[in-house]
N, C-alpha and C positions, 0 to 999 in steps of 0.2 A: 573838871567839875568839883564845886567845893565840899565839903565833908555834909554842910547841912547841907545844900541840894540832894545830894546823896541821897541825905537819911527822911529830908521829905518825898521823894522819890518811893524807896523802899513802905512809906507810910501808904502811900495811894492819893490820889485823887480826892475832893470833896465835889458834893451836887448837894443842889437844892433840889428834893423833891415834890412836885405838889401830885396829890394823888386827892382820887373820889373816893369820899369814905361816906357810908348809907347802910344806916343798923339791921335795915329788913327793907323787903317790896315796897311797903307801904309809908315808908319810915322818909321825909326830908333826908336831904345829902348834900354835900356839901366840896370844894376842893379844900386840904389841909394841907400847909407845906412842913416840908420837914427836912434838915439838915443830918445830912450822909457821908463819912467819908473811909478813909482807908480801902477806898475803890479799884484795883488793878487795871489797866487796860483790857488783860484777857479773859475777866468776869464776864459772867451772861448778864442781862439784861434781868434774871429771875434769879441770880445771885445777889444781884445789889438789892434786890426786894428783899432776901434771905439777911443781909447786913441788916438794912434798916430794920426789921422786925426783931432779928437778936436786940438792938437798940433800942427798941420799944419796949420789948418782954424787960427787958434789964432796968426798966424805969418806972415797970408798973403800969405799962400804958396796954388798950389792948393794941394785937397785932393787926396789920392789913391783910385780907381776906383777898385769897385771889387762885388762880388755879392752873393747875400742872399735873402733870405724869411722867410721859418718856424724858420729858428736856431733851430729847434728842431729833426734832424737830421733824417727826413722825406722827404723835395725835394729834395736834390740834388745838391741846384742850388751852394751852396759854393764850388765851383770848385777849389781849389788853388792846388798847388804842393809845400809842405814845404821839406826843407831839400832833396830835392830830389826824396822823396814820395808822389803821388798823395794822395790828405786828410791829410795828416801827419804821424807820427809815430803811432800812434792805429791801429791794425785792427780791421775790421768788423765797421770803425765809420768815418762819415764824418764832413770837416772839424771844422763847426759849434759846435762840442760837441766832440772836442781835449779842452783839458783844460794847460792852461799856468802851471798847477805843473807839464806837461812832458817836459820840457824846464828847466836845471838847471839855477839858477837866475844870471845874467850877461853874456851870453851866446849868441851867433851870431847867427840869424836865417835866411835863404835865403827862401823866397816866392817868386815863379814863377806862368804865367798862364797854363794852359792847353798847352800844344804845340803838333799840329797835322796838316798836310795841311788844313784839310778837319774842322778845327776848328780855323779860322782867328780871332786877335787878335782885338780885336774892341778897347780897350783902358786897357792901364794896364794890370790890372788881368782878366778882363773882354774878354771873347771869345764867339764865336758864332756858337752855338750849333746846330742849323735849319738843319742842317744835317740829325741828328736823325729823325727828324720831318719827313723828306722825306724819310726815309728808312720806317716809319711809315706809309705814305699815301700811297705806293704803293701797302700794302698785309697788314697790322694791320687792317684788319675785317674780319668779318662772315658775310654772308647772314642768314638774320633769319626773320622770322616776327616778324615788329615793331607795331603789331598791342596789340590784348589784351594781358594781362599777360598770360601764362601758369600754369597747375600746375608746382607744384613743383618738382613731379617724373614722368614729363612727358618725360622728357628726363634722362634715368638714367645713370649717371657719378660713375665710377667704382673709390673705392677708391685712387687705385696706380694711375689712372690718373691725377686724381680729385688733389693727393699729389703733381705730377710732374709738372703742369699747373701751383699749384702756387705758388711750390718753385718758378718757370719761372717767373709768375708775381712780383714775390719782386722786379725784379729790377724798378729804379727808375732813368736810364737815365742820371745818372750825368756825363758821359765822363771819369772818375777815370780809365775803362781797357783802353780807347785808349790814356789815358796820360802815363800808365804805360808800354802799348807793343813800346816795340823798333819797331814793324814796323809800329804803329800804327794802328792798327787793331780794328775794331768793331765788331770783329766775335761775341765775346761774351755775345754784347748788342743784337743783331742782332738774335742771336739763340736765347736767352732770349724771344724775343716777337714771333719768329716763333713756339716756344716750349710752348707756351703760350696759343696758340691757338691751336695749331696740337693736341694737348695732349686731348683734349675735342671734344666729339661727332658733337660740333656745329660748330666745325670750318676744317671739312673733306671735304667739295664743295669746299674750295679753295686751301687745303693743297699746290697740286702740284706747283698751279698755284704761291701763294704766297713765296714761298722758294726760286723761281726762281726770282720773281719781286727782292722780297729783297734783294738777294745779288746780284744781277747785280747792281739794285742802289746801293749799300755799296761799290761796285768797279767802279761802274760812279762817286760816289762824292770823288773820291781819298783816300779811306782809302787803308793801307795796307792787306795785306796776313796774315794768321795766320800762324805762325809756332812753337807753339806748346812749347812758353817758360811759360804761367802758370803764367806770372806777373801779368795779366788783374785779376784771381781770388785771388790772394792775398791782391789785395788792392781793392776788390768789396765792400762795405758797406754793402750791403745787401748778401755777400758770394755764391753772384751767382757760379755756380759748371761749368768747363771747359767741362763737359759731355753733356751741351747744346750745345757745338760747332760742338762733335763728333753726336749728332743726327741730326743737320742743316746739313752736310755735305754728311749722311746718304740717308736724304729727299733730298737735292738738286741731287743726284746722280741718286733714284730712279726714279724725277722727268724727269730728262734728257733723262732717258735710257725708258721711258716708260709715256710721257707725254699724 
């Protein structure tokens, strides 16, 4: 290898970015592209964001708005929609721990936010997720005593349960299925936490009660219908299974006919 390949090597990579850039809720948006380089292969996906922004700040321009925490690919919160796919091209992985060598180098990238009624754009890449929250506050509990501890096989949790509960619990809320259902639907999230709870001895006082709450709210805050296209488990991180939708609808049905 010759000395300049070398030293454009050691430089990094160049990308064309086009990303959604939109001042507020209410405010026109738009795609901007923008030229990136000195990219490594083993950059994250929210590192090359972190370049191009140094880029930006360094020119006087504002930065792009977008969101993160662990980067360790545990919240969630990195919501983007690359290429068209919520998260990116990886499955089972969110955006945060997509790594810049699935990208061939000089290569056009479009980043969008989340897009769903029921998820308003706050700025940019940035949306607003509180939705969830409230499909949460209306049936996400058990009645239990918060008093002393229990033993530990005072309540005994049969294992097929005990396994279903927390497959159910993996999820971790990032928005990924209702970025990716064309009707935008939360079914998925939605059965996630009702299956969550149903599936264990502790959470049977509110079963009926809860399946009901929840997906009334999931259709009072304007998500869509499920029907049954399997985009929402394909691009889940945590491979939530579409078998939580068919047991939500089980329970909601039970609940109706026999409240």
């Amino acid at each position: 290898m010759s000395q300049e390949m070398t030293h454009k090597k050691e430089l990094g990579a160049r990308y064309t970015v086009r990303v959604w850039r939109q001042a507020g809720k209410d405010q026109p948006g738009a795609l901007q592209s923008y030229s990136v380089d000195g990219i490594i292969p083993n950059m994250s996906f929210l590192e090359m964001l972190d370049v191009l922004n140094e880029k930006l700040t360094k020119e006087g321009k504002e930065a792009i708005a977008f969101d993160s925490d662990c980067r360790e690919g545990i919240c969630g919160m990195c919501s983007l929609v690359i290429d068209g796919v919520a998260h990116g091209p990886q499955a089972a992985c969110t955006t945060c721990a997509v790594r810049m060598r699935d990208f061939p180098a000089g290569s056009t990238i479009t980043v969008e936010p989340f897009r769903a009624k029921a998820f308003p754009i706050i700025k940019d890449l940035v949306v607003d997720r509180s939705a969830f929250d409230k499909i949460i506050a209306v049936g996400g509990y058990v009645s239990v005593n918060a008093g002393a501890a229990p033993d530990a096989n005072s309540i005994l949790v049969g294992k097929e349960s005990a396994d279903r509960a927390m497959d159910a619990a993996a999820c971790i809320g990032c928005g990924a299925c209702v970025a990716a259902c064309p009707n935008a639907s939360a079914s998925l999230f939605t059965s996630a936490k009702i299956t969550q709870l149903g599936a264990l001895p502790q959470g049977q006082p509110e079963r009926k009660k809860r399946v009901v709450a929840m997906v009334e709210e999931m259709d009072r805050l304007g998500f869509g219908d499920c029907s049954n296209h399997g985009e929402c488990e394909a691009v889940c991180p945590k491979e939530i299974g579409i078998n939580h939708i068919a047991q939500m609808r089980r329970d909601y049905m039970m609940a109706m006919l026999a409240p």
